[in-house]
Each structure stands twice: as structure tokens, then as C-alpha cells.
C-alpha positions as CSV (number, residue, x, y, z in Angstrom):
1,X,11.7,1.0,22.7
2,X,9.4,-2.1,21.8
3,X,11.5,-4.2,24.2
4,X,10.5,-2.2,27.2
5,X,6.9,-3.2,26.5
6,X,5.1,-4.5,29.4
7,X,1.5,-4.8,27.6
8,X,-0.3,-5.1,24.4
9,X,-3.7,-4.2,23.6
10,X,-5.4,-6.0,20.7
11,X,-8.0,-4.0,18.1
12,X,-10.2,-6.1,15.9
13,X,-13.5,-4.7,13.8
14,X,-16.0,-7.4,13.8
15,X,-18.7,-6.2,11.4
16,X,-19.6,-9.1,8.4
17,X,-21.4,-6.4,6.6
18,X,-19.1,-3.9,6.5
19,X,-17.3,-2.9,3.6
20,X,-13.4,-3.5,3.9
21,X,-12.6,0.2,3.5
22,X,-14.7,1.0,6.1
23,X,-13.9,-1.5,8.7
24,X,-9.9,-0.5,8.1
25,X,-10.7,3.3,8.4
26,X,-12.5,2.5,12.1
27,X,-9.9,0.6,12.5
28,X,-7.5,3.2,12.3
29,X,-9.3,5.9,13.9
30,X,-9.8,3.4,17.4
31,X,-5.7,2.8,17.1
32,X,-5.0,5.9,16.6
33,X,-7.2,7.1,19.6
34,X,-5.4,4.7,21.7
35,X,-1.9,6.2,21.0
36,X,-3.3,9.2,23.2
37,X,-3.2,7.1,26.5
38,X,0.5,8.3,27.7
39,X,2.1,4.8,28.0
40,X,1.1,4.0,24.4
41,X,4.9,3.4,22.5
42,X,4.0,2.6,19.4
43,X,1.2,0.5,16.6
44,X,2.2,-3.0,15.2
45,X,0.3,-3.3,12.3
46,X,1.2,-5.1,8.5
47,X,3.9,-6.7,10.5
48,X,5.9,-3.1,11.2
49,X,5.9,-1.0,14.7
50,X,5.0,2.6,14.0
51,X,6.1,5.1,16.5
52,X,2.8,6.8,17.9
53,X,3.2,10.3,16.0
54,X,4.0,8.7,12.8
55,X,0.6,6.6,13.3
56,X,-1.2,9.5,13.7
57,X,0.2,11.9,11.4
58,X,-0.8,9.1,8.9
59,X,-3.5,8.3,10.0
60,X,-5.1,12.3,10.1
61,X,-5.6,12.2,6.3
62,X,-9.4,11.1,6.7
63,X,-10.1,14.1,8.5
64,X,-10.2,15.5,5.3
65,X,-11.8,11.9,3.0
66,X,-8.8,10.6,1.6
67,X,-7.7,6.7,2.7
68,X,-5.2,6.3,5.4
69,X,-3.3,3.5,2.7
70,X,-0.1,4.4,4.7
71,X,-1.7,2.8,7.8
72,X,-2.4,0.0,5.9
73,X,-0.3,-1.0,3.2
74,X,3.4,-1.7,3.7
75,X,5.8,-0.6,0.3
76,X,8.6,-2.7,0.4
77,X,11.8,-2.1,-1.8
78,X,14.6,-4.2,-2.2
79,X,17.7,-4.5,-4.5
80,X,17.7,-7.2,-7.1
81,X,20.6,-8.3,-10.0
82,X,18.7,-6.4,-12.3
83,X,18.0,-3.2,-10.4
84,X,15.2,-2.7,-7.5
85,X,12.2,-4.0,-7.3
86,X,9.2,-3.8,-4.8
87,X,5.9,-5.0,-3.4
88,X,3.1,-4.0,-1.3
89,X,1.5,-6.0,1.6
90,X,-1.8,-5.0,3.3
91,X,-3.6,-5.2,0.0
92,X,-4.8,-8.6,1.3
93,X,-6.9,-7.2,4.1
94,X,-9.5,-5.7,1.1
95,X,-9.4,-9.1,-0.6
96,X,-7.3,-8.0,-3.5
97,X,-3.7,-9.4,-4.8
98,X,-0.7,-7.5,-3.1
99,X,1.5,-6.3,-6.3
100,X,5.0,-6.7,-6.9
101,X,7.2,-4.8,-9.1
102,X,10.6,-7.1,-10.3
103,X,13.7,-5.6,-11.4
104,X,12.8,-2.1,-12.0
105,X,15.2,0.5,-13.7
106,X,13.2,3.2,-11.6
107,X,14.8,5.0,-8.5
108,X,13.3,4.0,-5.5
109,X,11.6,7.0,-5.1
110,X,9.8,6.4,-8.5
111,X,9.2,2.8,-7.7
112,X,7.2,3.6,-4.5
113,X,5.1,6.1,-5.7
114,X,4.6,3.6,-8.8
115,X,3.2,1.3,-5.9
116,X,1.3,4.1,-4.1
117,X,-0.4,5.3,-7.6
118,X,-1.4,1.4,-8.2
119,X,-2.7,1.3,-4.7
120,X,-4.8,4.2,-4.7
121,X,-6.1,2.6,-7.4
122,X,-6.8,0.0,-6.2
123,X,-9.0,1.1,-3.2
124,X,-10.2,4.8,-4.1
125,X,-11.6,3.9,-7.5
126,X,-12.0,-0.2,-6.6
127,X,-10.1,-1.4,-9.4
128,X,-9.5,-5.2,-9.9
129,X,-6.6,-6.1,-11.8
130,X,-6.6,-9.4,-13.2
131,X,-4.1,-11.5,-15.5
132,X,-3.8,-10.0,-18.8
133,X,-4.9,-6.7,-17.8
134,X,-3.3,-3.5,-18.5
135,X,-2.6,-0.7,-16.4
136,X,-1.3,2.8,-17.2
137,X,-0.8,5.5,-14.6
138,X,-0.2,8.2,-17.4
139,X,-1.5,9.0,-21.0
140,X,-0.6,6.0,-23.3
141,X,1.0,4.2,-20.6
142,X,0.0,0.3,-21.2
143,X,1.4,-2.3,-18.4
144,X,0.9,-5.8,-18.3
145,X,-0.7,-6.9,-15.7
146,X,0.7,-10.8,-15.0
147,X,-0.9,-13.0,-11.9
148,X,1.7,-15.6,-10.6
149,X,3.2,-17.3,-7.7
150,X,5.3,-14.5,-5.3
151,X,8.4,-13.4,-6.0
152,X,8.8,-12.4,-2.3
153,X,5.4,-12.9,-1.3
154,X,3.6,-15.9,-0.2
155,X,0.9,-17.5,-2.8
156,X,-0.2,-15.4,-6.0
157,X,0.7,-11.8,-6.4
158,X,0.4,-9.4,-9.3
159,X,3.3,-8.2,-11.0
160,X,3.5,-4.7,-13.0
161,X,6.6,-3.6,-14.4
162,X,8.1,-0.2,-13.4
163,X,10.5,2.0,-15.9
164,X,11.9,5.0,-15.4
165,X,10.0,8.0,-16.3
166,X,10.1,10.1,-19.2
167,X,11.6,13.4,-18.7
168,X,9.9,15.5,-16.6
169,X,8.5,18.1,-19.1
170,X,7.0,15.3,-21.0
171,X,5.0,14.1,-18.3
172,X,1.4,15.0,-17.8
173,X,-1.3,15.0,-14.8
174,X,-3.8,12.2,-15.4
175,X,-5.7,9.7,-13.4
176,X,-5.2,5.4,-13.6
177,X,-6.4,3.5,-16.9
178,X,-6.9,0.1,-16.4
179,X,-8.6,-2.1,-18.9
């Protein structure tokens, strides 16, 4: 469909003062506002085209406060020689390090919701991992936070490792750690 395109329309938020987080949710309500004119095919945004109902559908989470992080953040997976790994990009845009994840043992399913947990993090509770941090998403959990040059990212990305989860019935409800 994108190469029937006749026209583009371009959305910036110009606001210095603004926090990140706020700009991006404006941001998303203006494009997403836009996929109601009946020509609109689809959003390019994090360097993906998102058909217009998939957009919106993401985008109709802050009608009730939470983030629209799918309209931001890209999760990328990708096979490696020791298993999967993955990465986010968007993260960038809040001026924060995008994470990657190398050679996970984790299905891919578990991988991205690893990244999803981490970016939630991230933005809802503002947390700034830095090198030599640890992170845990449940009780005990302790992951080493490590700053470096991209795996399969430009410049300096932080990488957490992901391992497959305990059983289930061993797993409890808890919100991030970092330290």
C-alpha cells in the first residue's frame, strides 16, 4: 500500500519546555487524529509504517493514562548463534539509552515482554539505568546492567540479559527493582 502514496504530511511538537513524555503523547494523539482523514494509509514512525487501525488501536491506551510505548518504541528480535536476542529503539526520543538483550535462552514471547517490562520502566516510573546497575523485574531478580557500544544499534546501548523464566507457579506479581 505505501507505494501508492501520493503525499506525506509531516507532524513535529515544538515545545523546549515540555517534558518528553508529554510532547510524544501529543504527538500521538495529533497522528492518530490524522488517520481519520479517509486517504490516510498508514503512520511512519521509529522507522516502521503502521497500518491506520493498528496506530490507533495503540494509540487509545491514554484514554485511560497509561503510555502509548507501542507508538513509540520499536521491539526488535532477531536470531543469534546463541539463541535470540533483542533491542528497543525509540527510547532515544526521551533521552535515555535504547536496551539490548544478547543471546537470550528466552522464547521470543518472553524476551519482548522482558523489553516491554524494562521499558515501562523506564518511562512510567523514570528510571535511569546506568553501567553497573542492577535491574530485577521480579522478587530477587538481580541483572546487570552493562553500557557499551551497540550490538545492533548505533553508538552506546545498554545490555540486560534475558533467561528463561522459572516455572510458572513459582513466579510472583511484583513491580521493577532497579538499584
Amino acid at each position: 500500500m505505501t507505494q501508492k502514496h501520493k503525499a506525506h504530511l509531516l507532524i513535529t511538537v515544538l515545545d523546549i519546555d515540555a517534558p518528553p513524555i508529554d510532547k510524544g503523547i501529543l504527538l500521538v494523539k495529533i497522528a492518530s487524529t490524522c488517520c481519520l482523514q479517509l486517504p490516510a494509509m498508514g503512520v511512519f514512525t521509529g522507522g516502521t509504517v503502521y497500518q491506520i487501525g493498528l496506530y490507533r488501536n495503540m494509540a487509545a491506551v491514554i484514554k485511560s493514562g497509561q503510555l502509548p510505548v507501542f507508538n513509540w518504541v520499536w521491539f526488535g528480535l532477531y536470531r543469534t548463534s546463541g539463541g535470540i536476542g533483542g533491542y528497543t529503539y525509540g527510547l532515544e526520543l526521551f533521552g535515555r539509552d535504547e536496551i539490548e538483550v544478547p543471546n537470550s535462552d528466552a522464547s521470543p514471547d518472553r524476551l519482548r515482554n522482558f523489553l516491554v517490562d524494562l521499558v515501562f520502566c523506564v518511562l512510567e516510573s523514570h528510571a535511569v539505568f546506568q553501567d553497573g546497575d542492577t535491574v530485577g523485574l521480579s522478587p530477587g531478580q538481580r541483572l546487570p546492567v552493562t553500557r557499551s557500544k551497540g550490538l545492533v544499534l548505533p553508538g552506546m546501548t545498554l545490555k540486560i540479559p534475558c533467561h528463561e523464566s522459572p516455572r510458572p507457579d513459582s513466579v510472583q506479581e511484583s513491580s521493577p527493582v532497579y538499584s
